[in-house]
mmCIF file of the N, C-alpha and C atoms, coordinates in Angstrom:
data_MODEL
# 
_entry.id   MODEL 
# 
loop_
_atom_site.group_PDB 
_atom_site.id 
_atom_site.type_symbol 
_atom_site.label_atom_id 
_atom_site.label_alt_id 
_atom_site.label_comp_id 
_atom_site.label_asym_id 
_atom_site.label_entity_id 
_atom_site.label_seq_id 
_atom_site.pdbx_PDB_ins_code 
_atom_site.Cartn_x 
_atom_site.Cartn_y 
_atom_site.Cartn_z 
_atom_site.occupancy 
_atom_site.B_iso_or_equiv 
_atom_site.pdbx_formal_charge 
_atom_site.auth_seq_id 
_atom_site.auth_comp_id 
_atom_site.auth_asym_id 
_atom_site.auth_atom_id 
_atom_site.pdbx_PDB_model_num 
ATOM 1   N N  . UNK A 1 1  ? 0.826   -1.180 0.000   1.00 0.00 ? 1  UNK A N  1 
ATOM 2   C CA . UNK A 1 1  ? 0.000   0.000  0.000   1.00 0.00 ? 1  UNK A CA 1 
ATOM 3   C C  . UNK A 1 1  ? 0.871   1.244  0.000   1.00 0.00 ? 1  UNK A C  1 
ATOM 4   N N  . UNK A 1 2  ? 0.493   2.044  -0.910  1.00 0.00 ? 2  UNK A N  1 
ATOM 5   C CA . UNK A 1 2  ? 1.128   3.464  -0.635  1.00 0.00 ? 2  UNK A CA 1 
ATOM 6   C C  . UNK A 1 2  ? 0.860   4.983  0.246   1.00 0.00 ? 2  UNK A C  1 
ATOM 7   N N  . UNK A 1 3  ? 1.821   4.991  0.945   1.00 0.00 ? 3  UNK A N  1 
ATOM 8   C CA . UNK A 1 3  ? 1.033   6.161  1.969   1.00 0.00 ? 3  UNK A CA 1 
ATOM 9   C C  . UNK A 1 3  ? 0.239   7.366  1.090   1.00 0.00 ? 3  UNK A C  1 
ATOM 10  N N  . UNK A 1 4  ? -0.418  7.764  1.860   1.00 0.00 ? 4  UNK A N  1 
ATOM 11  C CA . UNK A 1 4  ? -1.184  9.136  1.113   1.00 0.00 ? 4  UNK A CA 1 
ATOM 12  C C  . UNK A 1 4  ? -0.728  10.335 2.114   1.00 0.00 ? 4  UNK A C  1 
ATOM 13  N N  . UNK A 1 5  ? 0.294   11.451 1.440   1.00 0.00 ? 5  UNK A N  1 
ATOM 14  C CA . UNK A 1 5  ? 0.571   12.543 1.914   1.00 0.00 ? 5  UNK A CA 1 
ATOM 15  C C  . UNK A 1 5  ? -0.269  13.297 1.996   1.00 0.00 ? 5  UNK A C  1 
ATOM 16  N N  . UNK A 1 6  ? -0.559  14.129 3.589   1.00 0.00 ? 6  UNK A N  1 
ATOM 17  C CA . UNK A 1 6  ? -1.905  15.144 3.435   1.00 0.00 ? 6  UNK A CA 1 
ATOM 18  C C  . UNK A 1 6  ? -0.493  16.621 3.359   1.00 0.00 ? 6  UNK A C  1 
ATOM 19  N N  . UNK A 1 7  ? -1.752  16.810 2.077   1.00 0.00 ? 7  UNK A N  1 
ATOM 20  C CA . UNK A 1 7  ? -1.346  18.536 1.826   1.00 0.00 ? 7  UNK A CA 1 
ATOM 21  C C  . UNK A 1 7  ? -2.087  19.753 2.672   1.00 0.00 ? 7  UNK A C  1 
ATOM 22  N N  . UNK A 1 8  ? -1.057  20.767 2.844   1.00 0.00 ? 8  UNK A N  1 
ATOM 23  C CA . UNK A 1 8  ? -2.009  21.671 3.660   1.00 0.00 ? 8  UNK A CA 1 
ATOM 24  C C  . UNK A 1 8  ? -3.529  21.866 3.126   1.00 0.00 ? 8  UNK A C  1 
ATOM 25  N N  . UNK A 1 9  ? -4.172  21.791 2.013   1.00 0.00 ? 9  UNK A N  1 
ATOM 26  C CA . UNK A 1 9  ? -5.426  22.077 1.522   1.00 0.00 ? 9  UNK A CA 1 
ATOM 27  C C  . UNK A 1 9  ? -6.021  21.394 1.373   1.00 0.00 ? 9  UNK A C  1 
ATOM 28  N N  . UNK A 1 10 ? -5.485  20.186 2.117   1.00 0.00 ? 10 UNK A N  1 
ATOM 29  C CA . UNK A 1 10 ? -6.541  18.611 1.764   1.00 0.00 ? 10 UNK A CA 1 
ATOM 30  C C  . UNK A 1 10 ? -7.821  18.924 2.732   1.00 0.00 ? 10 UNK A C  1 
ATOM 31  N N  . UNK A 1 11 ? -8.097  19.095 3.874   1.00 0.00 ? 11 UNK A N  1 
ATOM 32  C CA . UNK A 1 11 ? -9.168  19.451 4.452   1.00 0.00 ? 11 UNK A CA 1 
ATOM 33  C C  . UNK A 1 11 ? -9.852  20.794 4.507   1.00 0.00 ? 11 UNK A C  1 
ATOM 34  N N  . UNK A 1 12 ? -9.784  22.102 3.667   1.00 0.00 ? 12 UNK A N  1 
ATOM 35  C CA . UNK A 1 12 ? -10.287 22.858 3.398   1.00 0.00 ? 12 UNK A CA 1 
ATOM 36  C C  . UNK A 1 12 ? -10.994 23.046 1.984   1.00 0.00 ? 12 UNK A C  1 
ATOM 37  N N  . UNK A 1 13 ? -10.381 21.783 1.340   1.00 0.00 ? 13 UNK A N  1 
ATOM 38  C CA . UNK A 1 13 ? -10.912 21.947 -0.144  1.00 0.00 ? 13 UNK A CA 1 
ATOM 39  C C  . UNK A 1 13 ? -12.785 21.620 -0.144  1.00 0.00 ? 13 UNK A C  1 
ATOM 40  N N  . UNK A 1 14 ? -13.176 21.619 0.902   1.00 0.00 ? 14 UNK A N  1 
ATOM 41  C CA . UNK A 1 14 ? -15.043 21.705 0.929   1.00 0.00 ? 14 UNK A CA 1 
ATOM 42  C C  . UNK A 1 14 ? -14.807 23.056 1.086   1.00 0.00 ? 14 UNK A C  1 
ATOM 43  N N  . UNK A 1 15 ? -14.579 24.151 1.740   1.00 0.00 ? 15 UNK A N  1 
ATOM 44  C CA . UNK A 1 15 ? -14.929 25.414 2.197   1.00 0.00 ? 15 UNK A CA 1 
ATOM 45  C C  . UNK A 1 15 ? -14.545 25.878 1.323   1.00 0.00 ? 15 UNK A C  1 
ATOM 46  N N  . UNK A 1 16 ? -14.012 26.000 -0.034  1.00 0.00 ? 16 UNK A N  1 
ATOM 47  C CA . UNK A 1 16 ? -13.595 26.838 -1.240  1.00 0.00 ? 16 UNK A CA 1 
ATOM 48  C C  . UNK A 1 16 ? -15.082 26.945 -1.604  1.00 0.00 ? 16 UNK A C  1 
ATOM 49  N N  . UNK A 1 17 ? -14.799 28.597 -2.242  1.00 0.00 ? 17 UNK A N  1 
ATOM 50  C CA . UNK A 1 17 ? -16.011 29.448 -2.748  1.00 0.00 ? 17 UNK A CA 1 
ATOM 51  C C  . UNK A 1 17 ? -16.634 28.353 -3.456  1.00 0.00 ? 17 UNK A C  1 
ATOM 52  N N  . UNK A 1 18 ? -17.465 28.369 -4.439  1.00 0.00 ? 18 UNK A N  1 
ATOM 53  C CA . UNK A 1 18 ? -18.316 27.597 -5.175  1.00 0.00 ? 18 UNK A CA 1 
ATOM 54  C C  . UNK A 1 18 ? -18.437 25.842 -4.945  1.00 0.00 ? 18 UNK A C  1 
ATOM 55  N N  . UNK A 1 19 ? -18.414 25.426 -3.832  1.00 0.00 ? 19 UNK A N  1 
ATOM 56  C CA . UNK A 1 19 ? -18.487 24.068 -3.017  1.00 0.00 ? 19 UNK A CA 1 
ATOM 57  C C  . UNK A 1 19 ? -19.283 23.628 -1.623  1.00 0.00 ? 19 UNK A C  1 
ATOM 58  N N  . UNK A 1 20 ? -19.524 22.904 -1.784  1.00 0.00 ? 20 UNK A N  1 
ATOM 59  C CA . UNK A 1 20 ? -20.537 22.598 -0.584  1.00 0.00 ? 20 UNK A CA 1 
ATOM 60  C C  . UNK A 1 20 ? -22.229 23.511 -0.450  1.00 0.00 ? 20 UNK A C  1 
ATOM 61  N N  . UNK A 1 21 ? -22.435 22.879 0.932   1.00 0.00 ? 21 UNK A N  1 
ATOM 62  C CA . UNK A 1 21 ? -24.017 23.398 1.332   1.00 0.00 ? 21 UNK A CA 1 
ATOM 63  C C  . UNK A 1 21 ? -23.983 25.513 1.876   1.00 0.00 ? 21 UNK A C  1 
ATOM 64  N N  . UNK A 1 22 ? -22.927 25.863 1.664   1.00 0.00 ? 22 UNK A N  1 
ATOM 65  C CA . UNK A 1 22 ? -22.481 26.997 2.277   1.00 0.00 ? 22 UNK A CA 1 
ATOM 66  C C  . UNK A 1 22 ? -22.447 28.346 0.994   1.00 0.00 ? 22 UNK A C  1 
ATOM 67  N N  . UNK A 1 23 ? -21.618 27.151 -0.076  1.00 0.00 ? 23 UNK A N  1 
ATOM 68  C CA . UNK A 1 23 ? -21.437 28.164 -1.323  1.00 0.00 ? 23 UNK A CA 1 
ATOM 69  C C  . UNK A 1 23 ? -23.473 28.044 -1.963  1.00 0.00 ? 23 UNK A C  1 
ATOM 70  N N  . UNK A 1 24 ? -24.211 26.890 -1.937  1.00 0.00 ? 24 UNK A N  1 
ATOM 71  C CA . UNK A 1 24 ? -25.288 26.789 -2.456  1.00 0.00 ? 24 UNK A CA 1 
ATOM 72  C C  . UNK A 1 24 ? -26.624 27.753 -1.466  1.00 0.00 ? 24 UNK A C  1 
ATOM 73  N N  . UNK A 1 25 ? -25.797 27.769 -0.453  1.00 0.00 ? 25 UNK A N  1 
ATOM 74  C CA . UNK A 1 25 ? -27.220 28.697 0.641   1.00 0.00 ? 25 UNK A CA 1 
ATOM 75  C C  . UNK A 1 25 ? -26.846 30.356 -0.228  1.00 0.00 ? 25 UNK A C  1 
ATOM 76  N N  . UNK A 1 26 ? -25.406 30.676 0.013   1.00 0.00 ? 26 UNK A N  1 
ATOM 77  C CA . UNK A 1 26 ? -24.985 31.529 -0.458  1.00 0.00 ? 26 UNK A CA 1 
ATOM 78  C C  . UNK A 1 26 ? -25.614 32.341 -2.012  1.00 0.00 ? 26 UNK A C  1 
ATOM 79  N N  . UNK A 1 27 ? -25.509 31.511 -2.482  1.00 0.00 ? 27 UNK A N  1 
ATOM 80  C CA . UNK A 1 27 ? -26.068 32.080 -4.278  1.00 0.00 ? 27 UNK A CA 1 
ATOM 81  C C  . UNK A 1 27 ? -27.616 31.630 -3.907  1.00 0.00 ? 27 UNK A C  1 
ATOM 82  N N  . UNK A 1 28 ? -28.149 31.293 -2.940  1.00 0.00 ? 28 UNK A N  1 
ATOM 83  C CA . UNK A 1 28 ? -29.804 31.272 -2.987  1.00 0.00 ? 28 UNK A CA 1 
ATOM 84  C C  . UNK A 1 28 ? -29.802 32.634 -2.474  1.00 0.00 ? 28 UNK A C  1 
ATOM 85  N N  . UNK A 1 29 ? -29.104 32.755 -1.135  1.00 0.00 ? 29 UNK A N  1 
ATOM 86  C CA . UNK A 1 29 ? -29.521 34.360 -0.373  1.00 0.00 ? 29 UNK A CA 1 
ATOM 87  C C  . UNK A 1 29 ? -29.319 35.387 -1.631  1.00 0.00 ? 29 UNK A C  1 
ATOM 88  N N  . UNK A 1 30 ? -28.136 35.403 -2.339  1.00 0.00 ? 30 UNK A N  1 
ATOM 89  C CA . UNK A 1 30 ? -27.773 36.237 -3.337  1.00 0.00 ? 30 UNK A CA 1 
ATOM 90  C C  . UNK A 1 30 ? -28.866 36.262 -4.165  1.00 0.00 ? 30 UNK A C  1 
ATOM 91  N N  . UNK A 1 31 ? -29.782 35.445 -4.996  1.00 0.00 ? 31 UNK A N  1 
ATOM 92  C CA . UNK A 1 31 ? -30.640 35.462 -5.899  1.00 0.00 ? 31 UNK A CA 1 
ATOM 93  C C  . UNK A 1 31 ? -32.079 35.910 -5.177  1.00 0.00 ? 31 UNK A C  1 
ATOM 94  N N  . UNK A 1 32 ? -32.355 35.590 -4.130  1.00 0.00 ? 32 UNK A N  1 
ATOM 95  C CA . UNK A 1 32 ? -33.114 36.380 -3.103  1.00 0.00 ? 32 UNK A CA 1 
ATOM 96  C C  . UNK A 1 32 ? -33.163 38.064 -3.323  1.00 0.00 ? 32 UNK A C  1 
ATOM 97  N N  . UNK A 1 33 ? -31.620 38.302 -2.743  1.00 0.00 ? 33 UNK A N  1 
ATOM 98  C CA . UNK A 1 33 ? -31.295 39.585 -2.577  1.00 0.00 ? 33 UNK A CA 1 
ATOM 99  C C  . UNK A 1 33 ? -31.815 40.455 -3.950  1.00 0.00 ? 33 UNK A C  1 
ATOM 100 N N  . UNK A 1 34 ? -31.361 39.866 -5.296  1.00 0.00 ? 34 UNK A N  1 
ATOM 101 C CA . UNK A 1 34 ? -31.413 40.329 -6.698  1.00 0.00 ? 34 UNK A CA 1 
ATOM 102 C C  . UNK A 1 34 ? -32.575 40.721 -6.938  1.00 0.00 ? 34 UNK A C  1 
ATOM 103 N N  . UNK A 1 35 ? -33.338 39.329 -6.550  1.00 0.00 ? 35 UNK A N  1 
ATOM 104 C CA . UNK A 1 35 ? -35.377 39.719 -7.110  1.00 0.00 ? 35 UNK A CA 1 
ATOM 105 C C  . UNK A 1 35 ? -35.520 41.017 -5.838  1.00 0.00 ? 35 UNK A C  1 
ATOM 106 N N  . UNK A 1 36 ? -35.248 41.096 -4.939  1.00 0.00 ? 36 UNK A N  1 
ATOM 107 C CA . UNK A 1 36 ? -35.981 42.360 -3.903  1.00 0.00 ? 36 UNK A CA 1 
ATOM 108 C C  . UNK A 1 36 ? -35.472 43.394 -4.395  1.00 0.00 ? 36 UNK A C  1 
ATOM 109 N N  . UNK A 1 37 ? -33.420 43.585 -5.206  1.00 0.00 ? 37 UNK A N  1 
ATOM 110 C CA . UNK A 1 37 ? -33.497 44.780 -5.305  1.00 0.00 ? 37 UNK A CA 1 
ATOM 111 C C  . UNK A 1 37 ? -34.111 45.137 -6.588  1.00 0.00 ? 37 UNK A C  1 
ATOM 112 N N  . UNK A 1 38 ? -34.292 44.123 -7.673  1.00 0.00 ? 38 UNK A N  1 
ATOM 113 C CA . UNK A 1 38 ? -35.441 44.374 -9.194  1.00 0.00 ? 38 UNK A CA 1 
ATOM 114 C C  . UNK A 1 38 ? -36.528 44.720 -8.463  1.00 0.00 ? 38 UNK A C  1 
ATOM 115 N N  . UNK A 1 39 ? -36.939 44.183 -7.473  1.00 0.00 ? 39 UNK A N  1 
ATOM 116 C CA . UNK A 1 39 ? -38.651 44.911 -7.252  1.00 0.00 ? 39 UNK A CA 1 
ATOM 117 C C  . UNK A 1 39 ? -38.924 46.440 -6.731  1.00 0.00 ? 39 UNK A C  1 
ATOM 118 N N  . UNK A 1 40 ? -37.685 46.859 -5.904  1.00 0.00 ? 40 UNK A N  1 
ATOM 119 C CA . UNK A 1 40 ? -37.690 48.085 -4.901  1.00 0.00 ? 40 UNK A CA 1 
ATOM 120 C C  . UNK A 1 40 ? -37.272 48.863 -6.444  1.00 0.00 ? 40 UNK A C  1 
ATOM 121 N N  . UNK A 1 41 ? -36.169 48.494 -7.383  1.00 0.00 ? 41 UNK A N  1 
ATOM 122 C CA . UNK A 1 41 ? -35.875 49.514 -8.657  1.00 0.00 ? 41 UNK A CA 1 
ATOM 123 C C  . UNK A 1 41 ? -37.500 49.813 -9.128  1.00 0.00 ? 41 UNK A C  1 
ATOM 124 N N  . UNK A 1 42 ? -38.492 48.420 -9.114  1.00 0.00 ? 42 UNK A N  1 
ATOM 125 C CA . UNK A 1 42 ? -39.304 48.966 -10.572 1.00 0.00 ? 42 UNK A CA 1 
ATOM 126 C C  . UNK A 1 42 ? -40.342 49.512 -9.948  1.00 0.00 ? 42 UNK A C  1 
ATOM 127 N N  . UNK A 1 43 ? -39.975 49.611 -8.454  1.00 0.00 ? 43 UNK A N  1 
ATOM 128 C CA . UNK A 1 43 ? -41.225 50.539 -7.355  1.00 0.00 ? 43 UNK A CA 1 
ATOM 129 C C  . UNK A 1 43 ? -40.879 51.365 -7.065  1.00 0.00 ? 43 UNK A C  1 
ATOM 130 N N  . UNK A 1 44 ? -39.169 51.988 -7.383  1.00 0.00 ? 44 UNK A N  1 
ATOM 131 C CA . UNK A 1 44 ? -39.060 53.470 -7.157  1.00 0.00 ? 44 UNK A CA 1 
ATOM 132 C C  . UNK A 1 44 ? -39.656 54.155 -8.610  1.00 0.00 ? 44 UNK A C  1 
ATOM 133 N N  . UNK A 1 45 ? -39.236 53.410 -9.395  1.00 0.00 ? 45 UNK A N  1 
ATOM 134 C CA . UNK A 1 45 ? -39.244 53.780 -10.990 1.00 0.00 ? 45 UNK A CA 1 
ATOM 135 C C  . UNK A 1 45 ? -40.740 54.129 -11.449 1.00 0.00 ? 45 UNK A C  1 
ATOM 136 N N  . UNK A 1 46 ? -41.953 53.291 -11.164 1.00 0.00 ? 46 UNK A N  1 
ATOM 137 C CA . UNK A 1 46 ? -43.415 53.740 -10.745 1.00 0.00 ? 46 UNK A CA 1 
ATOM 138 C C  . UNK A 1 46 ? -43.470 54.723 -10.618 1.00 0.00 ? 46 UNK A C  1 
ATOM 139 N N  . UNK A 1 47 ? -42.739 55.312 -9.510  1.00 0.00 ? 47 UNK A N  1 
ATOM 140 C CA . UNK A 1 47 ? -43.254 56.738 -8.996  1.00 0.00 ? 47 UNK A CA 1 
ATOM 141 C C  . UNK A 1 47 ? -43.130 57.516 -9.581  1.00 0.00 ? 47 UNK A C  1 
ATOM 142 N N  . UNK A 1 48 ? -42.329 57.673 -10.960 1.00 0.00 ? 48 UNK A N  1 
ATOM 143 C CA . UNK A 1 48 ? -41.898 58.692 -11.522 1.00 0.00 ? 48 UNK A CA 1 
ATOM 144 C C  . UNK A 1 48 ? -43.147 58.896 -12.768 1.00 0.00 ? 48 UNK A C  1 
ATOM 145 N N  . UNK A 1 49 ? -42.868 60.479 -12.803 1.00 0.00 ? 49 UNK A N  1 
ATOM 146 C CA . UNK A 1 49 ? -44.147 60.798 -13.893 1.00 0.00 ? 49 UNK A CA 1 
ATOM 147 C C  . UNK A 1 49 ? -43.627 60.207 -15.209 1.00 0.00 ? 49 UNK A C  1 
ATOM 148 N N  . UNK A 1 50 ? -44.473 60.159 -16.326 1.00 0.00 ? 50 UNK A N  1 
ATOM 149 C CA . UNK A 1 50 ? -44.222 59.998 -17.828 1.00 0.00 ? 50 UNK A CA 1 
ATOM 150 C C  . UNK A 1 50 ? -42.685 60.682 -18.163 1.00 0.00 ? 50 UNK A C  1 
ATOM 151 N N  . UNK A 1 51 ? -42.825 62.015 -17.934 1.00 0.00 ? 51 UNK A N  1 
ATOM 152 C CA . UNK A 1 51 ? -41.921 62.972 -18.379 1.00 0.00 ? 51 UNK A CA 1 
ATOM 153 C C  . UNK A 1 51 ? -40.534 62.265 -17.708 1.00 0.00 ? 51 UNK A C  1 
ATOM 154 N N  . UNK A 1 52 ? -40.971 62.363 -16.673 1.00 0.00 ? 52 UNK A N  1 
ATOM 155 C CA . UNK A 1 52 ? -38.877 61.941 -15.963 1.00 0.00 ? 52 UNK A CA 1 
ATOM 156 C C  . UNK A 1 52 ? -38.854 60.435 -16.716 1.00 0.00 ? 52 UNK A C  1 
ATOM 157 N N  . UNK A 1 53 ? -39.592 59.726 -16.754 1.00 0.00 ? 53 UNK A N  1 
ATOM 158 C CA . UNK A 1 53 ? -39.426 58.247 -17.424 1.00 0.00 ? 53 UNK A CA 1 
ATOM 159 C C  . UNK A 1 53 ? -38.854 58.904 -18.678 1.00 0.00 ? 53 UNK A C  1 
ATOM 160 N N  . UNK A 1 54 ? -39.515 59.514 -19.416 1.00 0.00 ? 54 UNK A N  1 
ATOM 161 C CA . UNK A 1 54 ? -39.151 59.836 -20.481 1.00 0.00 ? 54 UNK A CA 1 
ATOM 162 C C  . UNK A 1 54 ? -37.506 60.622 -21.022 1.00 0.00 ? 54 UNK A C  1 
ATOM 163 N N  . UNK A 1 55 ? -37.400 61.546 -19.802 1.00 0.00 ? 55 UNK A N  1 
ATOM 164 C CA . UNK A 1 55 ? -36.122 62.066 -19.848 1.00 0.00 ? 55 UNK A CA 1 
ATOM 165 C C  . UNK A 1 55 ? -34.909 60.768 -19.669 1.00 0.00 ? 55 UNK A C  1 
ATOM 166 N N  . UNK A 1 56 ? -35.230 59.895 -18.963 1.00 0.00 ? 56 UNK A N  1 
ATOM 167 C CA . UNK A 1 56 ? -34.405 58.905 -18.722 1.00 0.00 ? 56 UNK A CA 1 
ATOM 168 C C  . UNK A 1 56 ? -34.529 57.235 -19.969 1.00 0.00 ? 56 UNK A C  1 
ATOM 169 N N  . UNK A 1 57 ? -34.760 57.868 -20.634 1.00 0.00 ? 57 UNK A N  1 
ATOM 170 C CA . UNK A 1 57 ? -35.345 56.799 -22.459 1.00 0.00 ? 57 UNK A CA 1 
ATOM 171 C C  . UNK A 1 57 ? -35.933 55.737 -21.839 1.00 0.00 ? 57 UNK A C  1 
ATOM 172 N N  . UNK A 1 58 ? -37.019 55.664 -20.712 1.00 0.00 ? 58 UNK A N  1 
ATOM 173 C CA . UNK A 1 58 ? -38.143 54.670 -20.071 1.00 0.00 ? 58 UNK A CA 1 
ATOM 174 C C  . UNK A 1 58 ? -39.252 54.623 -20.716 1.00 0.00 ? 58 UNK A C  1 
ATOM 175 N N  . UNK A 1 59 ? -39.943 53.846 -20.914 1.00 0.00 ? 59 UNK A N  1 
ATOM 176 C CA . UNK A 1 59 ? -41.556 54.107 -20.820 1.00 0.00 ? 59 UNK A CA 1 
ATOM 177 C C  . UNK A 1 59 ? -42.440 53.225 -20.122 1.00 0.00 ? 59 UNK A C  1 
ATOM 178 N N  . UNK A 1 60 ? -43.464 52.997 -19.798 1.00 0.00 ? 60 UNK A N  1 
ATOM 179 C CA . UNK A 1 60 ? -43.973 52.305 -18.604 1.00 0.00 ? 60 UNK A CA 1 
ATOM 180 C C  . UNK A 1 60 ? -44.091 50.818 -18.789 1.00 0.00 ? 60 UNK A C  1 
ATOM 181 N N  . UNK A 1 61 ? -44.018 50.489 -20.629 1.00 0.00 ? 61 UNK A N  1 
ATOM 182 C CA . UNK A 1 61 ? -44.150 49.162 -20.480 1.00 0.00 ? 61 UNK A CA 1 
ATOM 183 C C  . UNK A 1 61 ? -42.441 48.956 -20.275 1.00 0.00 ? 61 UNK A C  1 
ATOM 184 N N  . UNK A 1 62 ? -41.313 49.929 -20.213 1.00 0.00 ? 62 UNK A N  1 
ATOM 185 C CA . UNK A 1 62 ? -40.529 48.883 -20.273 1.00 0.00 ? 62 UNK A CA 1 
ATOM 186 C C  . UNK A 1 62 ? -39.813 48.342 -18.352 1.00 0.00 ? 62 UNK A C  1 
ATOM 187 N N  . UNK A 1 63 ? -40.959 49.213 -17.923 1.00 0.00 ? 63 UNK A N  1 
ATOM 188 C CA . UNK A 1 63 ? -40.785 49.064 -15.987 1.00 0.00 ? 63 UNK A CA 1 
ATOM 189 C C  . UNK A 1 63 ? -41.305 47.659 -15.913 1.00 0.00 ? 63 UNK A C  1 
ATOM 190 N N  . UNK A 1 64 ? -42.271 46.874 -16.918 1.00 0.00 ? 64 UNK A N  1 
ATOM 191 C CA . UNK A 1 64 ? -42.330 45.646 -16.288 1.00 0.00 ? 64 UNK A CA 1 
ATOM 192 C C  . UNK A 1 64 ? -40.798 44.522 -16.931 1.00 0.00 ? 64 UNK A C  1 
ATOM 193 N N  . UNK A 1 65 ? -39.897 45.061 -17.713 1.00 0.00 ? 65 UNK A N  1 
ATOM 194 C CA . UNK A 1 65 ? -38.935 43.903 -17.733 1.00 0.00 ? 65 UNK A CA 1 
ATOM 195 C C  . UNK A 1 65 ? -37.869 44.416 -17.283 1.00 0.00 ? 65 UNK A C  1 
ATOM 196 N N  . UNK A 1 66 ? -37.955 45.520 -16.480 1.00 0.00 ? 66 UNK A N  1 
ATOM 197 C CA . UNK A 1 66 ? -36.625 45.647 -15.816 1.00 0.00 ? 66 UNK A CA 1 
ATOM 198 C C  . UNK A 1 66 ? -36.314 44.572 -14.511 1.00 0.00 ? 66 UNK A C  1 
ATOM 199 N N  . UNK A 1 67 ? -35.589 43.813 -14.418 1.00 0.00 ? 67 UNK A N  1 
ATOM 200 C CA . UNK A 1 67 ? -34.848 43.087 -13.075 1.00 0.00 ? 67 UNK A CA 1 
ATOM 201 C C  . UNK A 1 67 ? -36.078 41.446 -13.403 1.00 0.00 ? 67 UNK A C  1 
ATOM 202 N N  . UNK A 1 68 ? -36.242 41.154 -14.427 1.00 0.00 ? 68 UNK A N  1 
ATOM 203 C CA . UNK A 1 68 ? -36.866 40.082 -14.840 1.00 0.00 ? 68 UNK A CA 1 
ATOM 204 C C  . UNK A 1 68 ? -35.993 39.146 -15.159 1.00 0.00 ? 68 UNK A C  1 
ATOM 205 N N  . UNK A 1 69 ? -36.265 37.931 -14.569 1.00 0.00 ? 69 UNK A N  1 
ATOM 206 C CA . UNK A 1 69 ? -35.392 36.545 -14.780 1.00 0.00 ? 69 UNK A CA 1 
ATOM 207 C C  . UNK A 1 69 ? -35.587 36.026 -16.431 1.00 0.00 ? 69 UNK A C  1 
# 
């Protein structure tokens, strides 16, 4: 049998970014976070009259595909 050398990164290689139950909670909270701040953008963006939509090249249909999956 041949020994198996542990490298310093042999037991941290689960806790690297994009791995495990930690990186997957992570990009759920993140995709969470995304849809609330698309909804708070297209509910500040509401408030605004025609004209400021307009000064800013908006128009009201295009407030429903802003921050859309």
């Amino acid at each position: 049998m041949a020994a198996h050398t542990l490298t310093p990164d042999a037991f941290d290689r689960r806790l690297k970014p994009g791995h495990g139950l930690i990186a997957a909670c992570s990009k759920i909270a993140a995709t969470f976070r995304e849809q609330a701040d698309a909804t708070r953008t297209r509910a500040r963006l509401a408030q605004l009259t025609d004209r400021q939509l307009d000064d800013i090249g908006l128009c009201r249909a295009d407030l429903q595909r802003i921050g859309r999956f």
